[in-house]
Structure formats: C-alpha cells, structure tokens
PDB file of N, CA, C and O in Angstrom:
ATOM      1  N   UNK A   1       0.837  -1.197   0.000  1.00  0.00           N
ATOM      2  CA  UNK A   1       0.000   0.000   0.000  1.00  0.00           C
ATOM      3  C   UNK A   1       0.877   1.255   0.000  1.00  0.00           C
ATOM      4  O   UNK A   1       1.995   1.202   0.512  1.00  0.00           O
ATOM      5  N   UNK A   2       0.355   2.522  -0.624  1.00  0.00           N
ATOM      6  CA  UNK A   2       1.712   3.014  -0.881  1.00  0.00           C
ATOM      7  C   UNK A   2       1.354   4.491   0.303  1.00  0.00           C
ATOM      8  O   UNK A   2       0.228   4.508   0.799  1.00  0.00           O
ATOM      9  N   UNK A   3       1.785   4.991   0.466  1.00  0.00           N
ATOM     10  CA  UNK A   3       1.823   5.964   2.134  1.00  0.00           C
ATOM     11  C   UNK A   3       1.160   7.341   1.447  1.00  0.00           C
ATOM     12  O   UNK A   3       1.423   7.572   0.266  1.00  0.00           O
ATOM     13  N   UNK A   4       0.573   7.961   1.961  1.00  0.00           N
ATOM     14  CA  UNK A   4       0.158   9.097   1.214  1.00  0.00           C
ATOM     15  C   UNK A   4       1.216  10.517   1.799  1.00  0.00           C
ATOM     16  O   UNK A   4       1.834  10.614   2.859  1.00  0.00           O
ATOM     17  N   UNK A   5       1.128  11.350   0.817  1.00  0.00           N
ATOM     18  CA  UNK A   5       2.007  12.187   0.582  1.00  0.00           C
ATOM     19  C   UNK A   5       2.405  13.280   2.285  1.00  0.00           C
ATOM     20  O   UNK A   5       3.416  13.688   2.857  1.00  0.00           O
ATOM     21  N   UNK A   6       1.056  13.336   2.475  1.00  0.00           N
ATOM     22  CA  UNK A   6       0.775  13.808   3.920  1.00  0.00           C
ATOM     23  C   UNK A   6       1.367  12.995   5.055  1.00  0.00           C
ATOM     24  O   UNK A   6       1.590  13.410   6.192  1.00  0.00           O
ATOM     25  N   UNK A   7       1.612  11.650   4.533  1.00  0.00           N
ATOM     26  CA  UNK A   7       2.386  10.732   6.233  1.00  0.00           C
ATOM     27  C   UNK A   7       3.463  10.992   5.574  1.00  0.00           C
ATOM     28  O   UNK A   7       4.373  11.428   6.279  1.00  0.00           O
ATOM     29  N   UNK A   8       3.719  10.867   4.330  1.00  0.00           N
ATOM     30  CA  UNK A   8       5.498  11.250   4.029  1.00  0.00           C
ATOM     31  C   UNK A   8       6.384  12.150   4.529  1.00  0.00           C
ATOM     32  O   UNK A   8       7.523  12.035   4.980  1.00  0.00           O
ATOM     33  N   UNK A   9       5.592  13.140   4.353  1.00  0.00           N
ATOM     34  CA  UNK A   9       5.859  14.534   5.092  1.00  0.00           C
ATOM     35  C   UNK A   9       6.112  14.271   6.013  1.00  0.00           C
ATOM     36  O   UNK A   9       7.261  13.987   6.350  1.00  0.00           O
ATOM     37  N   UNK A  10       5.010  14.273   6.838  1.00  0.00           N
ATOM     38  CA  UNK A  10       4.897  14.281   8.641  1.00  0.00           C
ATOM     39  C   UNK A  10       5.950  13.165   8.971  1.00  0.00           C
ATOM     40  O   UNK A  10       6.534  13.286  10.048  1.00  0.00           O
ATOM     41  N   UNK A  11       6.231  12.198   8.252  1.00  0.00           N
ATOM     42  CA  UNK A  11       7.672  11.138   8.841  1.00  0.00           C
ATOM     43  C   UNK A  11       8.640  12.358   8.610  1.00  0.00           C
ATOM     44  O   UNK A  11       8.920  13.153   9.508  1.00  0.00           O
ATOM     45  N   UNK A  12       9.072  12.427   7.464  1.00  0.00           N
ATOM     46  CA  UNK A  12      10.226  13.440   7.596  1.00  0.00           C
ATOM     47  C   UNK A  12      10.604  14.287   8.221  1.00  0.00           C
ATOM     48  O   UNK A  12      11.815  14.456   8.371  1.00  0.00           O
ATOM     49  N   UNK A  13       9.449  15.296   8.930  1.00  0.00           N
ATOM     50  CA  UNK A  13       9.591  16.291   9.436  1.00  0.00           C
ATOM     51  C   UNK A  13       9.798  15.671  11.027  1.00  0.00           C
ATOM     52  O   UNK A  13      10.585  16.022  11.907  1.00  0.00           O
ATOM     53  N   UNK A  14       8.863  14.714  11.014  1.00  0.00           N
ATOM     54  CA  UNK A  14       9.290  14.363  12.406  1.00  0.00           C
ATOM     55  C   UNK A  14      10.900  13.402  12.539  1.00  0.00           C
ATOM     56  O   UNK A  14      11.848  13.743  13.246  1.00  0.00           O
ATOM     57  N   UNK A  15      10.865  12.629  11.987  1.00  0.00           N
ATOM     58  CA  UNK A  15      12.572  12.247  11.620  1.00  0.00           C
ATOM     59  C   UNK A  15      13.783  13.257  11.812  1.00  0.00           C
ATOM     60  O   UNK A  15      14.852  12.907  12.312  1.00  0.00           O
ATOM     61  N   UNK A  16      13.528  14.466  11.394  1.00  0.00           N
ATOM     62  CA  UNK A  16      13.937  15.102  10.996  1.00  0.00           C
ATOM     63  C   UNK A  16      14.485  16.555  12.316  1.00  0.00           C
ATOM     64  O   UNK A  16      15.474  17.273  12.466  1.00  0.00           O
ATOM     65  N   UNK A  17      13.360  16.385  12.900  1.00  0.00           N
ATOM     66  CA  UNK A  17      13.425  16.770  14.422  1.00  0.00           C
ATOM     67  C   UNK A  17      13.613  15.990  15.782  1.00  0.00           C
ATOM     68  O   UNK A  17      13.221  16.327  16.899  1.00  0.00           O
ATOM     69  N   UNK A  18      14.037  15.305  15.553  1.00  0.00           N
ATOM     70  CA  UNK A  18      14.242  13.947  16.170  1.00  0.00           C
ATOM     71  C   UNK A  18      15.776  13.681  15.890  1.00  0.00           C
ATOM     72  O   UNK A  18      16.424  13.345  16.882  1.00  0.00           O
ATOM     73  N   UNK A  19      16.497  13.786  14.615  1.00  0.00           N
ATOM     74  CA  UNK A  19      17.712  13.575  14.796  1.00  0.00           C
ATOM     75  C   UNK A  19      18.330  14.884  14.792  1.00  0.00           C
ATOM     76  O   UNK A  19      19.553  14.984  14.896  1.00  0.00           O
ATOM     77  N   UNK A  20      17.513  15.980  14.671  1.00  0.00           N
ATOM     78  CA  UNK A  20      18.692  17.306  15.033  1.00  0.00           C
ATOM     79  C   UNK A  20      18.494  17.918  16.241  1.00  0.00           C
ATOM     80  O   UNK A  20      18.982  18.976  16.637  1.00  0.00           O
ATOM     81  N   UNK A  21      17.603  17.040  16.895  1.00  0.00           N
ATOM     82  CA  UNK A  21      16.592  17.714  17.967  1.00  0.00           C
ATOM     83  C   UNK A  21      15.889  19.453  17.879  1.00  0.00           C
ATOM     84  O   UNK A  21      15.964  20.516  18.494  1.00  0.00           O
ATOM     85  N   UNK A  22      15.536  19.146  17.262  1.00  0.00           N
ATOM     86  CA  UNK A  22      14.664  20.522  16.683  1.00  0.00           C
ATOM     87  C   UNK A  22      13.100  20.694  17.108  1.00  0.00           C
ATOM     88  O   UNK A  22      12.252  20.193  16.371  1.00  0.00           O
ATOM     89  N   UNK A  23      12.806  21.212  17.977  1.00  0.00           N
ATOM     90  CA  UNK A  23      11.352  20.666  18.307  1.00  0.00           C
ATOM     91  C   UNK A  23      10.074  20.780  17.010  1.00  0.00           C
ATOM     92  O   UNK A  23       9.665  21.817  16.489  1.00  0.00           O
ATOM     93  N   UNK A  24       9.769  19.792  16.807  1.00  0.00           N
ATOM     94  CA  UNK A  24       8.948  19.884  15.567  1.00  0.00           C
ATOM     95  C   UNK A  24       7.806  20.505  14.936  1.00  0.00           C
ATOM     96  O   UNK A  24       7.345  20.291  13.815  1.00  0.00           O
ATOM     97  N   UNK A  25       7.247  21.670  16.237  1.00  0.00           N
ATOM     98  CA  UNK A  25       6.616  22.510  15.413  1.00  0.00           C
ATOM     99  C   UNK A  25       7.428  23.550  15.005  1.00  0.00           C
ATOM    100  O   UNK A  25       6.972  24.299  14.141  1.00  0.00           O
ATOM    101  N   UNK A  26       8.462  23.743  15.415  1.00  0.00           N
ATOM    102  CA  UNK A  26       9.217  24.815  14.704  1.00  0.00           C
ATOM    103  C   UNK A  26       9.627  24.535  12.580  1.00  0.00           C
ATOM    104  O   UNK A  26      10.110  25.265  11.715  1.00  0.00           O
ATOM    105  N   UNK A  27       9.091  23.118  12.597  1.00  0.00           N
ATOM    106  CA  UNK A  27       9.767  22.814  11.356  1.00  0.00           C
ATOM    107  C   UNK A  27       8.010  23.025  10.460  1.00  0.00           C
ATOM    108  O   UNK A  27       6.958  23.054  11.099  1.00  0.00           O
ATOM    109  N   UNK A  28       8.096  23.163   8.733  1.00  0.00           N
ATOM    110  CA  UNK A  28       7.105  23.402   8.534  1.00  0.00           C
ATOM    111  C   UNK A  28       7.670  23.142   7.111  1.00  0.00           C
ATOM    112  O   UNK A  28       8.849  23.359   6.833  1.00  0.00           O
ATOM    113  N   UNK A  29       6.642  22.603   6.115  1.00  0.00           N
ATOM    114  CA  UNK A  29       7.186  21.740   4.839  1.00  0.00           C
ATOM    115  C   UNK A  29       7.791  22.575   3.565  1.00  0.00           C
ATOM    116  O   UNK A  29       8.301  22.131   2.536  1.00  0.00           O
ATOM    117  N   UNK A  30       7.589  23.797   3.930  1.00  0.00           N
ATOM    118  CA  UNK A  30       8.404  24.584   2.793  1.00  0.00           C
ATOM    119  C   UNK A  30      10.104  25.273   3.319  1.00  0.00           C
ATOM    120  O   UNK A  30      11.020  25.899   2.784  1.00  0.00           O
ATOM    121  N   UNK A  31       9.800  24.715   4.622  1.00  0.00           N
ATOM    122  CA  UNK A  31      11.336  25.499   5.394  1.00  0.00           C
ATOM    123  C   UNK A  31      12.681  24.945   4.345  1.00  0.00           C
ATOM    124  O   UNK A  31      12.652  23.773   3.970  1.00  0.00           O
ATOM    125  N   UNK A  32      13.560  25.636   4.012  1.00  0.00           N
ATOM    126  CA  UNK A  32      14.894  25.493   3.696  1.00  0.00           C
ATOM    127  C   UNK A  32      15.228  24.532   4.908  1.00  0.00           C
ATOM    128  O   UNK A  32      15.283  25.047   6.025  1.00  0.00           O
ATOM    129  N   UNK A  33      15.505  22.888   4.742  1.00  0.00           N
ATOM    130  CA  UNK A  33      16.202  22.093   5.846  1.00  0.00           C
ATOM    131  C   UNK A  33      17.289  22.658   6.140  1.00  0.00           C
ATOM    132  O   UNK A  33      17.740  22.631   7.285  1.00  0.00           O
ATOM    133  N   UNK A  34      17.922  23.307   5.064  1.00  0.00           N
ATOM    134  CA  UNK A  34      19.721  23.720   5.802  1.00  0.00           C
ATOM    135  C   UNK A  34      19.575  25.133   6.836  1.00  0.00           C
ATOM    136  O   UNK A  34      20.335  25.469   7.744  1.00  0.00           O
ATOM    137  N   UNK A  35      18.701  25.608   6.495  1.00  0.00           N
ATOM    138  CA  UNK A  35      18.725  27.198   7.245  1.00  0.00           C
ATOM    139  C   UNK A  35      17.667  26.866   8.785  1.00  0.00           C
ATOM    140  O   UNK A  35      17.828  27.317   9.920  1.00  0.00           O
ATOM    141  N   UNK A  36      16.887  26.177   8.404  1.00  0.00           N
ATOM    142  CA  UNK A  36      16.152  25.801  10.247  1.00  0.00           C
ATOM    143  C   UNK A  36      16.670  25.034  10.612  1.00  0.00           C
ATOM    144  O   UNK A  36      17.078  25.255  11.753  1.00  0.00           O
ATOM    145  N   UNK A  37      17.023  23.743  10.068  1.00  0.00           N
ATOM    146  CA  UNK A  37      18.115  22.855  10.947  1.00  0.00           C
ATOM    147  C   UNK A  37      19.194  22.844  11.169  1.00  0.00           C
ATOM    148  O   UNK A  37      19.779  21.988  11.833  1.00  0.00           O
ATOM    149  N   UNK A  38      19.783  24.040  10.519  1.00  0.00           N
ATOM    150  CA  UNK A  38      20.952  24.831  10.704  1.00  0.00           C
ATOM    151  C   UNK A  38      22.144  23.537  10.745  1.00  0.00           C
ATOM    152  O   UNK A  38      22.756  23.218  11.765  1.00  0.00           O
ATOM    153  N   UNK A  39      22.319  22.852   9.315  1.00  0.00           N
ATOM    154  CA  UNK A  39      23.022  22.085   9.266  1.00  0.00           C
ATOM    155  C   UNK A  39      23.537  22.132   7.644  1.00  0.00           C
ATOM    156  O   UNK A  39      23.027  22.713   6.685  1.00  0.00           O
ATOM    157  N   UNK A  40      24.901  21.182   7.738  1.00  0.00           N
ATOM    158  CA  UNK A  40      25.521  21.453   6.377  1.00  0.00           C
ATOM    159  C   UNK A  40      25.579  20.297   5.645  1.00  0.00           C
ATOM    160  O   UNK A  40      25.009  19.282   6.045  1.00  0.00           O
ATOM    161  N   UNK A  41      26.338  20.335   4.390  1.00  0.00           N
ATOM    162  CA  UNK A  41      25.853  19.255   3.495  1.00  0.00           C
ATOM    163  C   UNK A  41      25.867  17.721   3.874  1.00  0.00           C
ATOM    164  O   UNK A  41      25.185  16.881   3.287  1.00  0.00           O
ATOM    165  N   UNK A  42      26.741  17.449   4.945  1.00  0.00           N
ATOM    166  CA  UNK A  42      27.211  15.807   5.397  1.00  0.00           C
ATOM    167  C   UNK A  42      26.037  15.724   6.276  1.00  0.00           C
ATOM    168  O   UNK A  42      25.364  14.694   6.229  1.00  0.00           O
ATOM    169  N   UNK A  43      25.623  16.910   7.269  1.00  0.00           N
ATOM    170  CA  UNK A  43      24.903  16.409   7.944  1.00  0.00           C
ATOM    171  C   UNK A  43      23.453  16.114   7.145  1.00  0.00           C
ATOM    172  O   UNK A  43      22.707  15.222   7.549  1.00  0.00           O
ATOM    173  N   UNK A  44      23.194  16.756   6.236  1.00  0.00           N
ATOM    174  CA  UNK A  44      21.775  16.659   4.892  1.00  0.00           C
ATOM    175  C   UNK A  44      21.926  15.135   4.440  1.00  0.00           C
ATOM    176  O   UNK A  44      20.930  14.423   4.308  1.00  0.00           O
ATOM    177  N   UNK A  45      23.255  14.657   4.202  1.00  0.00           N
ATOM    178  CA  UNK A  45      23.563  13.134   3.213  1.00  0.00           C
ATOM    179  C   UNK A  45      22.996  12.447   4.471  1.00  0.00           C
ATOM    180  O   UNK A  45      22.102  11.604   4.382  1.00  0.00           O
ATOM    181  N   UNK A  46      23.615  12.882   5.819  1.00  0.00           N
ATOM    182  CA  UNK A  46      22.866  11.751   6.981  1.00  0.00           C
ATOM    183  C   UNK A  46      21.923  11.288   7.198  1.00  0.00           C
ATOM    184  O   UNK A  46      21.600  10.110   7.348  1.00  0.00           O
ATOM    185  N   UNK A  47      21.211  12.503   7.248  1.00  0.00           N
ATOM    186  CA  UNK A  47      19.584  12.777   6.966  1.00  0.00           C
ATOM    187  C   UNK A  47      19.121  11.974   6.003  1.00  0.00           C
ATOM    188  O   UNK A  47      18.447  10.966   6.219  1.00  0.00           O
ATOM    189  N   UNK A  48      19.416  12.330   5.050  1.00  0.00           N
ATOM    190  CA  UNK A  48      18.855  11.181   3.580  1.00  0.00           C
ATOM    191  C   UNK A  48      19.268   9.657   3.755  1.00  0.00           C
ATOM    192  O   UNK A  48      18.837   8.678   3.147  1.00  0.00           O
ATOM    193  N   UNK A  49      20.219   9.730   4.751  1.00  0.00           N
ATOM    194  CA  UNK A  49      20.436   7.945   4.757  1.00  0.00           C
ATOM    195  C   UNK A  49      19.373   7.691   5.586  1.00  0.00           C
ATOM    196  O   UNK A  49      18.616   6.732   5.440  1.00  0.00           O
ATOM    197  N   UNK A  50      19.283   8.603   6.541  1.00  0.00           N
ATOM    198  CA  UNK A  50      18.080   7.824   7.546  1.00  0.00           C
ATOM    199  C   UNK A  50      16.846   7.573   6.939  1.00  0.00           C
ATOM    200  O   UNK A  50      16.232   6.535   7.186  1.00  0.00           O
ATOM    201  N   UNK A  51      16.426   8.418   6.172  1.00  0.00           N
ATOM    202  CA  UNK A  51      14.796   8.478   5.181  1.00  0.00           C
ATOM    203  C   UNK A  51      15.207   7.352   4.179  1.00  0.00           C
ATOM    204  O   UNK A  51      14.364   6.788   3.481  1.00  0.00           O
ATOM    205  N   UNK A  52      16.487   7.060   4.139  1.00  0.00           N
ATOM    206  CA  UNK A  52      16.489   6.123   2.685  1.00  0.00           C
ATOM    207  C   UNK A  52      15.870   4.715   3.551  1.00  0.00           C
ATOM    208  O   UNK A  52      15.193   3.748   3.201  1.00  0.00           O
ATOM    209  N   UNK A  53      16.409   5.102   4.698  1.00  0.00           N
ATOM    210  CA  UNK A  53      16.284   3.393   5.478  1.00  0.00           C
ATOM    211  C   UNK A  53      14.966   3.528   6.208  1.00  0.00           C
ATOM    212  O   UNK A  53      14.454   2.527   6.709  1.00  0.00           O
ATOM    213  N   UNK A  54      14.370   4.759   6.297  1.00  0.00           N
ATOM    214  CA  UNK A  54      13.358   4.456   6.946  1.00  0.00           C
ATOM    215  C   UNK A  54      12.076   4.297   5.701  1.00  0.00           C
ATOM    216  O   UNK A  54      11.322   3.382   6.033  1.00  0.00           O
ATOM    217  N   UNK A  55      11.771   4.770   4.741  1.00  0.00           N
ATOM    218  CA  UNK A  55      10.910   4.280   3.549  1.00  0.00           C
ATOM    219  C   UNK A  55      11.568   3.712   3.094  1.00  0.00           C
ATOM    220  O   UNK A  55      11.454   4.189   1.965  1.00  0.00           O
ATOM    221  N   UNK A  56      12.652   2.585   2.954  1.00  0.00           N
ATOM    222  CA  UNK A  56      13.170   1.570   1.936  1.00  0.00           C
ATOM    223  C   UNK A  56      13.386   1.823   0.918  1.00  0.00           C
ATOM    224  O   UNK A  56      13.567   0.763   0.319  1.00  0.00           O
ATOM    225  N   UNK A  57      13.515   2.810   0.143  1.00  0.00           N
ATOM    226  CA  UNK A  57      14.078   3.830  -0.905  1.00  0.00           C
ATOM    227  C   UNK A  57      15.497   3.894  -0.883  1.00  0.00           C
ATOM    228  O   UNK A  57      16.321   3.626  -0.009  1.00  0.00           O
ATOM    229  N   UNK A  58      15.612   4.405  -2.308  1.00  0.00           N
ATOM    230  CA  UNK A  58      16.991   4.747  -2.235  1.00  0.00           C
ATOM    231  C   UNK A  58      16.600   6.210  -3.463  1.00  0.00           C
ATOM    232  O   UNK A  58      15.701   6.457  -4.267  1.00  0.00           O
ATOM    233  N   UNK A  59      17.599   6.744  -3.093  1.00  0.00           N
ATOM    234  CA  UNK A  59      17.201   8.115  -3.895  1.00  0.00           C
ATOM    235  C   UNK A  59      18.905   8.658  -4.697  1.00  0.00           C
ATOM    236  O   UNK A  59      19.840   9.257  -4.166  1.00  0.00           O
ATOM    237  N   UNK A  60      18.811   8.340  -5.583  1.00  0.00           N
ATOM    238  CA  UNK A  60      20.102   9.119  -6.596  1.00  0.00           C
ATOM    239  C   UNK A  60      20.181  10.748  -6.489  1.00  0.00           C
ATOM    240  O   UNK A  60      19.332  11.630  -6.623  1.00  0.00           O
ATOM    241  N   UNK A  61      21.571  10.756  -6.190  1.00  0.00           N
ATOM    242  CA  UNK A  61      22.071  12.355  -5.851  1.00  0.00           C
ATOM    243  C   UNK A  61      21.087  13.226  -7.123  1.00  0.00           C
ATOM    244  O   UNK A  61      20.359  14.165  -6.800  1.00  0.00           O
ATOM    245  N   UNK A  62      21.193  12.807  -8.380  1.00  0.00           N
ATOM    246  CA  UNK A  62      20.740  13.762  -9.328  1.00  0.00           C
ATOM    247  C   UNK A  62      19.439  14.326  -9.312  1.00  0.00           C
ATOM    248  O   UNK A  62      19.175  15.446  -9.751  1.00  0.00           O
ATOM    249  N   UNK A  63      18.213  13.136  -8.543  1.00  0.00           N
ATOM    250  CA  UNK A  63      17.216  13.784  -7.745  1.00  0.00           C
ATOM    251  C   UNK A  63      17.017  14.602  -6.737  1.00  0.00           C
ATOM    252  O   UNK A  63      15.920  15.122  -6.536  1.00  0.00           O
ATOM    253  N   UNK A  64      18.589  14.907  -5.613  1.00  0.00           N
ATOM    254  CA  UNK A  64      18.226  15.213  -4.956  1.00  0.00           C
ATOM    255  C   UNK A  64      18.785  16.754  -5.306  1.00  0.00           C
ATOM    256  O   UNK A  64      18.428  17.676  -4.573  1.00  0.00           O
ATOM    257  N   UNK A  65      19.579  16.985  -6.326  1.00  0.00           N
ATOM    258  CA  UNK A  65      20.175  17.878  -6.639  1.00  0.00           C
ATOM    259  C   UNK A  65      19.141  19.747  -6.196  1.00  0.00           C
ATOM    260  O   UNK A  65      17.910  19.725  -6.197  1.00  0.00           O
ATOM    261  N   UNK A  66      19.749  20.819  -5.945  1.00  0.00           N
ATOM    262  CA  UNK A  66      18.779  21.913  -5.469  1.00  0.00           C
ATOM    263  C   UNK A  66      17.698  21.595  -4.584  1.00  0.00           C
ATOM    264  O   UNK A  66      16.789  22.402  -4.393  1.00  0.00           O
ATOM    265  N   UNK A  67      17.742  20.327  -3.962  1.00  0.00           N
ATOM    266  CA  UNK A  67      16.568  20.109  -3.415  1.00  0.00           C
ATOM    267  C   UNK A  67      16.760  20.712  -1.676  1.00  0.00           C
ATOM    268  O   UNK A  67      17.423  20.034  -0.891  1.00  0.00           O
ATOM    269  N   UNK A  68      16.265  21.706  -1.336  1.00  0.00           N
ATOM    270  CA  UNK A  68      15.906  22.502   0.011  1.00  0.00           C
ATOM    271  C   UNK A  68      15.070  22.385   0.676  1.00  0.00           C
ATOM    272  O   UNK A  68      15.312  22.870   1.781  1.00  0.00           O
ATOM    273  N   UNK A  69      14.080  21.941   0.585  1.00  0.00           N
ATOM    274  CA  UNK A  69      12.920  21.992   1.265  1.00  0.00           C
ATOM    275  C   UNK A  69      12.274  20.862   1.453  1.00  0.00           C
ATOM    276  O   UNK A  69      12.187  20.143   0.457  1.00  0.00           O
ATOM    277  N   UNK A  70      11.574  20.313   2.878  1.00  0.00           N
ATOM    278  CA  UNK A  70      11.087  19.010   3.527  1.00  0.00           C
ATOM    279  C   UNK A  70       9.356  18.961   2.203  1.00  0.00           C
ATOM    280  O   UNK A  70       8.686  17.930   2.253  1.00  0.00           O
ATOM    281  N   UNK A  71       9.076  19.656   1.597  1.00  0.00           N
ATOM    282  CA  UNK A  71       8.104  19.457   0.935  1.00  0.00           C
ATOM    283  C   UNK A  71       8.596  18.336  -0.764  1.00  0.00           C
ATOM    284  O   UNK A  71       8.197  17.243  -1.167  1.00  0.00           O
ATOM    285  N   UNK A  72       9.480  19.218  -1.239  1.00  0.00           N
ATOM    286  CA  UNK A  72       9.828  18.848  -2.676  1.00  0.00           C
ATOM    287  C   UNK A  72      10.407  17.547  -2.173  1.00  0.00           C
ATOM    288  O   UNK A  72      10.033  16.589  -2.850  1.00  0.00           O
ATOM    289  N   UNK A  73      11.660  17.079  -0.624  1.00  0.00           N
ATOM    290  CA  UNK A  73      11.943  15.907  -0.730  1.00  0.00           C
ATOM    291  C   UNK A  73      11.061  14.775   0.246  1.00  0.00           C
ATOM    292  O   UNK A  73      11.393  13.762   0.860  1.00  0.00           O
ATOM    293  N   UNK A  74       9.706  15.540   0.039  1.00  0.00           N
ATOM    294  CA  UNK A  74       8.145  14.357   0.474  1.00  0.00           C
ATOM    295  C   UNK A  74       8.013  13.889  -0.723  1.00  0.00           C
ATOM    296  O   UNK A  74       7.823  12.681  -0.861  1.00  0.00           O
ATOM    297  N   UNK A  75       8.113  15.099  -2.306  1.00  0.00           N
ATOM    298  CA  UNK A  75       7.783  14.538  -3.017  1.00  0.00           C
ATOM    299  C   UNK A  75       8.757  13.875  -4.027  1.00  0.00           C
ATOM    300  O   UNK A  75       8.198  13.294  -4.957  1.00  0.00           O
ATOM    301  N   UNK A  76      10.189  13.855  -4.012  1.00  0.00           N
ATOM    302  CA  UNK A  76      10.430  12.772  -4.098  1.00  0.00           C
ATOM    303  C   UNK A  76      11.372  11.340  -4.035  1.00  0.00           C
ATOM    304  O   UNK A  76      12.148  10.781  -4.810  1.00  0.00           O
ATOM    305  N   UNK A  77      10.813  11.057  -2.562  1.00  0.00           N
ATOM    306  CA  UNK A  77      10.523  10.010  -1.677  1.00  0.00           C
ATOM    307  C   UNK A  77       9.175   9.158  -2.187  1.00  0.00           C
ATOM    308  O   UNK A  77       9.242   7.963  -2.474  1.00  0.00           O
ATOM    309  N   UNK A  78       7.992   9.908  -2.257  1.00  0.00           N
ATOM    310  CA  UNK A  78       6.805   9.586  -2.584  1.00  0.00           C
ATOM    311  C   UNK A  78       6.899   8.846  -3.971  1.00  0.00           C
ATOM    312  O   UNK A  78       6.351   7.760  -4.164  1.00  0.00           O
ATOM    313  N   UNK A  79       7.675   9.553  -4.974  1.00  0.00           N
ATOM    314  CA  UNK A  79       7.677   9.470  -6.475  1.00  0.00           C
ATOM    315  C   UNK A  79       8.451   7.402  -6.081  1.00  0.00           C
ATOM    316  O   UNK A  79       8.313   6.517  -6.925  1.00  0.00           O
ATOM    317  N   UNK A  80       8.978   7.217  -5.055  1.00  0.00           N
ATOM    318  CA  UNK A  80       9.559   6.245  -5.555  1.00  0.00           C
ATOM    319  C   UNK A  80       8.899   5.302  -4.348  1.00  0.00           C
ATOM    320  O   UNK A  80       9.536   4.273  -4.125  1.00  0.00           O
ATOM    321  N   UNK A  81       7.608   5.536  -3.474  1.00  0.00           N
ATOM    322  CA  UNK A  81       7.232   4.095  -3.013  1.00  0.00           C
ATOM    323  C   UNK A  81       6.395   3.453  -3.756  1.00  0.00           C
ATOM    324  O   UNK A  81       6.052   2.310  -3.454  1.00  0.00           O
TER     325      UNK A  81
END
C-alpha cells in the first residue's frame, strides 16, 4: 500500500526533528532544511540515509540535486514508493 504524501511529510519532518533535535513545530514543509536545521551538506547526506532506510528507498544524488525543502523531498521520496 503506498503511504500518502501527507504521512510522508509528517515522517520526515518528524525524523527530521528527532535527529537534530529541533522541536517539531518549529519545522514546517516549505522550510529550507539547511537554514532551520541549521546544518551542512554531510549532515543533509545523513539525513537522507536515515529516510532512505526508513521508507526503503533509495534516492540518486541527481534527484536530490537543489533540493531545500522538507516538501519537494516528500515529493520525491513519494515518487519512488
């Protein structure tokens, strides 16, 4: 069954505040991840390993390329369950 776009999100964002400890209403799906989670590119690849392992995905750099924001990488995460 495939997850709808809205739990995608809400995993990420909560994932997402959870490993930077960021309390999670501060986070919101159009935020720049690097500028509220105030983190840099290794710590972003970390991030993506954890979402890769937590939806069973795997996601190629060239998708993830300009990608800033917890919305565009709901959508695509989504594009590939």
């Amino acid at each position: 069954m495939k997850m709808d776009s809205n739990k995608t999100l809400d995993d990420i964002l909560g994932l997402a505040s959870t490993h930077f400890k960021v309390p999670r209403e501060r986070l919101t799906p159009d935020d720049d991840f690097f500028k509220t989670l105030g983190i840099d590119s290794l710590q972003a690849l970390d991030l993506l390993t954890k979402l890769e392992n937590h939806f069973r995905v795997e996601l190629p750099d060239y998708e993830l390329q300009g990608v800033t924001d917890f919305r565009t990488l709901a959508e695509r995460i989504q594009a590939r369950l």
